[in-house]
C-alpha positions as CSV (number, residue, x, y, z in Angstrom):
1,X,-84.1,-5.5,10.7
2,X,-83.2,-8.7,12.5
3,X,-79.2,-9.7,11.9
4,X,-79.0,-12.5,9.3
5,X,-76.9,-15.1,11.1
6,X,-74.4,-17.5,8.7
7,X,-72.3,-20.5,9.7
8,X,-68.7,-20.7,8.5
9,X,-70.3,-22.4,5.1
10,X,-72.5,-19.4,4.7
11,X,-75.4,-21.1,5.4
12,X,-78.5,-19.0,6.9
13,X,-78.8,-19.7,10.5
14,X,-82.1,-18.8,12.4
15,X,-80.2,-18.5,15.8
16,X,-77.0,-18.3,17.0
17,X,-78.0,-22.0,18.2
18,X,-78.0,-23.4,14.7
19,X,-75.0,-21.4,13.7
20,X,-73.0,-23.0,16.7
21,X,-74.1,-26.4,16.2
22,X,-73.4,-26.1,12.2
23,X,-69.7,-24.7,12.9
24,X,-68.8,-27.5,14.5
25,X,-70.1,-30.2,12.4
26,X,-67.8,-28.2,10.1
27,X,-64.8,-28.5,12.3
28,X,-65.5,-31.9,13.1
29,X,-65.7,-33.0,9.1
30,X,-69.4,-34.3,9.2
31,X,-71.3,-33.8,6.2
32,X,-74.7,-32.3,6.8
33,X,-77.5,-30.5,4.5
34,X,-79.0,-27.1,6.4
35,X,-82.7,-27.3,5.8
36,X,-83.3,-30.2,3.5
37,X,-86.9,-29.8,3.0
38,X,-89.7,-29.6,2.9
39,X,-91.2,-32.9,4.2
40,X,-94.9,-33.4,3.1
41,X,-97.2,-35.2,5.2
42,X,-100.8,-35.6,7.0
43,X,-101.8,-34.3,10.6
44,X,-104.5,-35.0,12.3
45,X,-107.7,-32.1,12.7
46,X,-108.1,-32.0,15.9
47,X,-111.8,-32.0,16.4
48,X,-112.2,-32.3,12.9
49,X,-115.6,-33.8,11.4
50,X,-116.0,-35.7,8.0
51,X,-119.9,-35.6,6.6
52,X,-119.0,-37.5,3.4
53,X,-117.3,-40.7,5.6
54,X,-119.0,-40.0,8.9
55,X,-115.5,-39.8,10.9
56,X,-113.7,-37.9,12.9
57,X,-110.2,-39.3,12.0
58,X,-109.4,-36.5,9.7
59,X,-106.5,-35.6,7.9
60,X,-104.9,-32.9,6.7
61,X,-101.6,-32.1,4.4
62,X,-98.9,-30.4,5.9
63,X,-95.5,-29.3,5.5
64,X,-92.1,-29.9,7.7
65,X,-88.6,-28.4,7.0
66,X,-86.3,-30.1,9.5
67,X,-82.7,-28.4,10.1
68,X,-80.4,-30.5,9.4
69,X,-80.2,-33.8,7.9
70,X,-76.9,-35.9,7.9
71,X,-76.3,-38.3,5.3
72,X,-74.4,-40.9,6.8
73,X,-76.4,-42.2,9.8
74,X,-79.3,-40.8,7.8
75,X,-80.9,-38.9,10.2
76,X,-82.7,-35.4,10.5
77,X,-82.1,-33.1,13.3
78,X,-84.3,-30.0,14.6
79,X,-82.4,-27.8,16.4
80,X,-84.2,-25.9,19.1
81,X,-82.1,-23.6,21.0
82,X,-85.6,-22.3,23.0
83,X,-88.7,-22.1,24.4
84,X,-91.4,-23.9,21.9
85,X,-95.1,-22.7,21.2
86,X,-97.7,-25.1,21.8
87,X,-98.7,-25.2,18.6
88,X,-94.6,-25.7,17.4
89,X,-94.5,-28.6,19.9
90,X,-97.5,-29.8,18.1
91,X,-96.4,-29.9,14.6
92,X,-93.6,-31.6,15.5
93,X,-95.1,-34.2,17.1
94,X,-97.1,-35.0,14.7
95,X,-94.4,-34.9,12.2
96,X,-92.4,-37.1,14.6
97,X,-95.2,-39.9,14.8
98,X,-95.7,-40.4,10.8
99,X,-92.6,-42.4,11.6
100,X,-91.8,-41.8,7.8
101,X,-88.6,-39.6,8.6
102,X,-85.9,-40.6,11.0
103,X,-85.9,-37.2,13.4
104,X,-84.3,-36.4,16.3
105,X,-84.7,-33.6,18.7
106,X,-81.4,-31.5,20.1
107,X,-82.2,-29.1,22.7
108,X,-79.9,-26.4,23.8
109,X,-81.3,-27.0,27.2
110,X,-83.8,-28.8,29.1
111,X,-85.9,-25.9,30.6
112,X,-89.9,-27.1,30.9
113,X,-91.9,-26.6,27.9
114,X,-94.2,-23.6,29.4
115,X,-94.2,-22.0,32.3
116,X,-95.9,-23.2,35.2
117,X,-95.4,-26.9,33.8
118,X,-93.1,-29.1,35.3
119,X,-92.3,-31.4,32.0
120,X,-89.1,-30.5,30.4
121,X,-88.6,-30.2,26.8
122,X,-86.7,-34.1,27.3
123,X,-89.3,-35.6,28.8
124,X,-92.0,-34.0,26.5
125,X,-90.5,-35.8,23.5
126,X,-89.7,-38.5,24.7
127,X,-93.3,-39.0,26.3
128,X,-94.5,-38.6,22.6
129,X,-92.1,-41.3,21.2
130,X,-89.4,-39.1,19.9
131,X,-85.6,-39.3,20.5
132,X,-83.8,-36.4,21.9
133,X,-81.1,-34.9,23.7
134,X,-79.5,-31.7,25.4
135,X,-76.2,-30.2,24.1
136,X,-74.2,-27.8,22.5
137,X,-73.1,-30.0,19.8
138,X,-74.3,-33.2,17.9
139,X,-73.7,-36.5,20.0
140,X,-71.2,-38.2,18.6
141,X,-73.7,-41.8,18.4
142,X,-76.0,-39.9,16.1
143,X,-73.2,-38.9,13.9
144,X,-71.7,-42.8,13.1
């Protein structure tokens, strides 16, 4: 049975990641929400084929639960503290380009996104128009 991980507020971490980054938005007094969603919204089918409109720009609904959201700057956060799948890293960019939710990426580190590739988590979102950093806490510009 995996160990349930809780930040000082006794919120349900997923990784000792999340639980680091929420303790010290605690410490450092900045209101947050842990997992304010979920977010509803439209990804593309790849490869996807509509008969009734002849197209193949189709859609499809899909849900999003980002981390954190912080009310003040009015932003949402993921956290990822890891490697990503390639279907993760797809979701979120997709969720990233609606452009309907202000989201930002915070990595624990900038390792490449699989192995053998040479892009690095960075450089993958901000290739796919997303704004992220590397750290072991919230930068302090995303907090004011």
């Amino acid at each position: 049975m995996p160990k349930v991980m809780r930040s000082e507020n006794g919120d349900k971490c997923d990784s000792e990641y999340e639980v680091m980054i929420v303790d010290d938005l605690i410490a450092r007094g900045v209101p947050y929400e842990f997992h304010p969603g979920p977010f509803v919204y439209n990804r593309a089918v790849r490869g996807g084929y509509c008969k009734d409109c002849d197209s193949n720009s189709v859609r499809k609904g899909a849900t999003y639960t980002p981390d954190l959201y912080l009310p003040g700057p009015d932003i949402y956060i993921e956290l990822k503290g890891g490697s990503m799948t390639q279907a993760s890293r797809g979701r979120l960019v997709d969720f990233c380009k609606t452009g309907e939710v202000p989201i930002r990426f915070l990595f624990r580190d900038n390792r490449t996104i699989m192995r053998g590739s040479k892009t690095r988590h960075v450089h993958w979102a901000e290739r796919n128009g997303c704004i992220a950093e590397v750290g072991l806490r919230v930068p302090e510009e995303w907090i004011k």
